[in-house]
Backbone as a ProteinNet text record, in pm:
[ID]
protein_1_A
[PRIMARY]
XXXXXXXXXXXXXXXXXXXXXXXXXXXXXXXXXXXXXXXXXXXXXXXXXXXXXXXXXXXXXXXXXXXXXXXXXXXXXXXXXXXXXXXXXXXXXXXXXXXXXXXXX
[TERTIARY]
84.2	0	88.9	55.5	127.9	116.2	217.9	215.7	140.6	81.4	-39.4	-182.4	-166.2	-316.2	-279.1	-167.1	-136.8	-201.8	-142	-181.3	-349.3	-390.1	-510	-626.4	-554.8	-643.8	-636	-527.7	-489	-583.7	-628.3	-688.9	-787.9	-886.7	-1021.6	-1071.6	-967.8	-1015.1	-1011.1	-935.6	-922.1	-969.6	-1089.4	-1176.5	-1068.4	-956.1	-848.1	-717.2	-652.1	-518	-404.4	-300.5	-198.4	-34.3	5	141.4	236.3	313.1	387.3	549.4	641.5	765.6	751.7	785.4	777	638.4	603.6	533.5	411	286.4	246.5	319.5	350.2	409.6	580.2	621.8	762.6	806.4	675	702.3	866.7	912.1	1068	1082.1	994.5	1012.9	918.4	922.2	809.9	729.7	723.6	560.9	496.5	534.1	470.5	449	512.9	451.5	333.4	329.9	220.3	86.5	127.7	-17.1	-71.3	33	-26.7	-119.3	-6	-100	-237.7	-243.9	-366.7	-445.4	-426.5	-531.1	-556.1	-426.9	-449.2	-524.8	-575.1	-646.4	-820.1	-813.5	-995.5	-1034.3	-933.9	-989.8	-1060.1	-1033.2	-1066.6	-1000	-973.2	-890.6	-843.4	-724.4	-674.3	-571.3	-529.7	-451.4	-291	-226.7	-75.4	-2.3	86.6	177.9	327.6	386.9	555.6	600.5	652.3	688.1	822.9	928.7	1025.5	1067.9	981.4	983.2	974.8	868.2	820.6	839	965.4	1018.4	959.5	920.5	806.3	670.7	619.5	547.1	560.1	659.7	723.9	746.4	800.5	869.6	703.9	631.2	512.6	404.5	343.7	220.2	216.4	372.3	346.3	296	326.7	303.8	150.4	90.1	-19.9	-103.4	-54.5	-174.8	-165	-19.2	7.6	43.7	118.3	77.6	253	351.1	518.1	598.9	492.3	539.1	483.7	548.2	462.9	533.9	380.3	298.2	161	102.7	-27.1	-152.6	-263.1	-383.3	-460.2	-552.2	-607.9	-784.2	-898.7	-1016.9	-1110.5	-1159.9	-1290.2	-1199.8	-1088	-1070.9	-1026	-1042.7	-959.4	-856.8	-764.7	-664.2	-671.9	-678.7	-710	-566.6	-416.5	-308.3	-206.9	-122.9	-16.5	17.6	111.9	110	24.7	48.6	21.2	-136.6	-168.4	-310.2	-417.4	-343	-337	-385.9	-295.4	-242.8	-382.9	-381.7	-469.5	-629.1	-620.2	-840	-779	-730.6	-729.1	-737.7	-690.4	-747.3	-897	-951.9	-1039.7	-1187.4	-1139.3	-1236.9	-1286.4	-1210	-1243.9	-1244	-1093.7	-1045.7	-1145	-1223.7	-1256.7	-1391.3	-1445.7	-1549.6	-1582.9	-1436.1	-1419.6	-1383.5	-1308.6	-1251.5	-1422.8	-1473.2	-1601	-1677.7	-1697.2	-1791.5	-1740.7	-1605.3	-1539.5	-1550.3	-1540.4	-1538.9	-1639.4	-1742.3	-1858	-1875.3	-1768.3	-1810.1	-1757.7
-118.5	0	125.2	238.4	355.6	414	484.4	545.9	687.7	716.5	818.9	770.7	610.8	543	481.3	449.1	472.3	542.5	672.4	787.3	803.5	775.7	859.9	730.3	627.5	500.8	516.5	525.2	563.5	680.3	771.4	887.8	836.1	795.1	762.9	658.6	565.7	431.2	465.3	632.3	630.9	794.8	820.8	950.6	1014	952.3	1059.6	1025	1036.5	1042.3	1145.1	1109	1146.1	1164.9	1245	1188.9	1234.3	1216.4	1275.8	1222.2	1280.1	1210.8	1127.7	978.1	930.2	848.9	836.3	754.7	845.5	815.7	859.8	882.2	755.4	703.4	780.6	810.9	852.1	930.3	1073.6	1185.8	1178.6	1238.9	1232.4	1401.1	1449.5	1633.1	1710.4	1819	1876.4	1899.6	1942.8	1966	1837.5	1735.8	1615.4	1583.3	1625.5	1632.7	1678.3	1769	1895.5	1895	1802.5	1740.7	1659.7	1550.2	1402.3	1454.3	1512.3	1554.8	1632	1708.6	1796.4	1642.9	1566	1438.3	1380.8	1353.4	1286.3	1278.8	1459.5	1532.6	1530	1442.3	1442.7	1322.6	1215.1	1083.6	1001.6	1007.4	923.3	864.9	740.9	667.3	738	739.3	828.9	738.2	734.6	612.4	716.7	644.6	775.4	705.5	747.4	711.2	769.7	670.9	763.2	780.8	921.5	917.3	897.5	889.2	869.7	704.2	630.2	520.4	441.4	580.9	571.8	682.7	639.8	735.5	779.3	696.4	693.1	825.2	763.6	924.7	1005.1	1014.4	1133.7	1245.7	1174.5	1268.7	1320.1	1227.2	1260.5	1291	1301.9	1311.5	1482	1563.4	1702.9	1769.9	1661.8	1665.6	1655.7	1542.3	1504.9	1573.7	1667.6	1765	1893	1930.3	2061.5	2184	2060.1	2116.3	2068	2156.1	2133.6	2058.2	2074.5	2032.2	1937.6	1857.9	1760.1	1833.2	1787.4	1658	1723.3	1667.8	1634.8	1610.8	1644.2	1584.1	1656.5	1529.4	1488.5	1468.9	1504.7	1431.8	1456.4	1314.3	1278.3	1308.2	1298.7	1306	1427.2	1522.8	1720.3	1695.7	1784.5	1777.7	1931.6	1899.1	1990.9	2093.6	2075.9	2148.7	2115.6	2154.3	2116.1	2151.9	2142.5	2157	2292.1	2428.6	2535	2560.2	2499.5	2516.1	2392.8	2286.1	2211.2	2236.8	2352.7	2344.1	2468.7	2542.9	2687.6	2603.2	2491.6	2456.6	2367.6	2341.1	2250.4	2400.7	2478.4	2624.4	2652.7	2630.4	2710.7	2593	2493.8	2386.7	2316.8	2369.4	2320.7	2185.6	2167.3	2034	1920.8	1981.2	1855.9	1854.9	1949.8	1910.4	1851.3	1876.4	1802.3	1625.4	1640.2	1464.5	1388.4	1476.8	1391.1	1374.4	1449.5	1430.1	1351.2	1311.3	1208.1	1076.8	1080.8	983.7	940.4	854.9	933.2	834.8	711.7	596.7	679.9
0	0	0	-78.9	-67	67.9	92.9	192.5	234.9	99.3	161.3	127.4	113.8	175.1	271.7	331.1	476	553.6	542.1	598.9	627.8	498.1	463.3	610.2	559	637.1	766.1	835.5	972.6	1013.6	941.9	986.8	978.4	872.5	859.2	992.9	992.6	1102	1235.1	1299.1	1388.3	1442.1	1558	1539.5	1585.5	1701.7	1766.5	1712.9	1667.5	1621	1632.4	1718.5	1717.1	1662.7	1551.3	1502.8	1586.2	1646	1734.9	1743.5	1823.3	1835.9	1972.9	1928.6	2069.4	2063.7	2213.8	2269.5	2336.8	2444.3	2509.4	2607.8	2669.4	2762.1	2782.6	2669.6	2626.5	2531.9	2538.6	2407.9	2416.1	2289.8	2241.3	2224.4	2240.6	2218.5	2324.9	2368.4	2460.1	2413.8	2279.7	2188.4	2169.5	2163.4	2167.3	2327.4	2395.8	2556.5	2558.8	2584.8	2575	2537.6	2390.1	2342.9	2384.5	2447.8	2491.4	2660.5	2758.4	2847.6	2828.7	2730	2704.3	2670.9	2576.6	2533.6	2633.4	2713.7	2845.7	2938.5	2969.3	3020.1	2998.5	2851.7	2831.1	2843.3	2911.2	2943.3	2876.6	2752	2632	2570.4	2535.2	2458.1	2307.4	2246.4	2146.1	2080.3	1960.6	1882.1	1838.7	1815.8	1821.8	1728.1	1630.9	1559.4	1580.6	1622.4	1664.8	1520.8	1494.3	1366.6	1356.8	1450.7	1457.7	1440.2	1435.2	1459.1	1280.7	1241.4	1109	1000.5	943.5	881.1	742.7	700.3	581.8	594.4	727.6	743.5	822.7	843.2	903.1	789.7	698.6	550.4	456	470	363.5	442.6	601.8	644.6	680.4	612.3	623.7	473	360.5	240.7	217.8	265.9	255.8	370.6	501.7	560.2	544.2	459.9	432	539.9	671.8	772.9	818.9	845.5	814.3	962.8	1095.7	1246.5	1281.7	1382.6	1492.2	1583.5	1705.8	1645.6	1564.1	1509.6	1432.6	1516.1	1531.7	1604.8	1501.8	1467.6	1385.3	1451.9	1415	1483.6	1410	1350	1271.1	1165	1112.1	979.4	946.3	1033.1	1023.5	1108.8	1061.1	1148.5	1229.2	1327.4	1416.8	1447	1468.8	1458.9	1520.7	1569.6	1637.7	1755.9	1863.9	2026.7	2024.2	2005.1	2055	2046.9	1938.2	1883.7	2010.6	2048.7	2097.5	2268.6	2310.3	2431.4	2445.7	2349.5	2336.2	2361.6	2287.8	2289.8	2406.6	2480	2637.1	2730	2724.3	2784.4	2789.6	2682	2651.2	2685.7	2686.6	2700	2536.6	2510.4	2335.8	2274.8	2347.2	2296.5	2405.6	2530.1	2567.4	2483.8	2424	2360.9	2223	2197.4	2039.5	2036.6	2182.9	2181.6	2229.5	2337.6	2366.7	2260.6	2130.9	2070	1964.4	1967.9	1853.7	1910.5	2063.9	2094.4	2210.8	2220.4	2269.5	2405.1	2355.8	2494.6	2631.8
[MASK]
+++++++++++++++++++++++++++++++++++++++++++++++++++++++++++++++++++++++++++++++++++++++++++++++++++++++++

């Protein structure tokens, strides 16, 4: 399979998605920190791709969202932005209303 039906599948199959450096468990950068605690924070299960791990889309999933940093958060298929944008709707109450309504169990 190409690697931007990779991409494209990973997003569709999954309402929360994370591209990030690292792990949950073991972000590899503080902007990938940042995000995971903010997700962390809405107590909903969320799916993550270390891109460091995966060099393939690491190089093309900025090609294919037009979007140049990780990490990536992604929900319902939009990609929602990267740490700051991230860290800004966990302020505001935003992000918990976007993960609850992606993810509803």
């Amino acid at each position: 399979m190409d690697i931007m039906e990779i991409i494209k599948q990973q997003i569709e199959e999954n309402p929360v998605i994370l591209y990030m450096k690292g792990s949950p468990e073991a972000p590899q950068c503080g902007f990938s920190a940042r995000a995971v605690e903010a997700l962390i924070r809405c107590g909903k299960r969320f799916a993550y791709v270390d891109v460091l791990a995966n060099p393939e889309i690491r190089a093309n999933l900025p090609k294919y969202a037009n979007w140049p940093t990780f990490p990536q958060l992604w929900v319902k298929g939009e990609l929602i932005g990267g740490s700051d944008i991230i860290a800004e709707m966990a302020q505001t109450g935003e992000l918990q209303k976007l993960i609850d309504e992606a993810v509803p169990e």
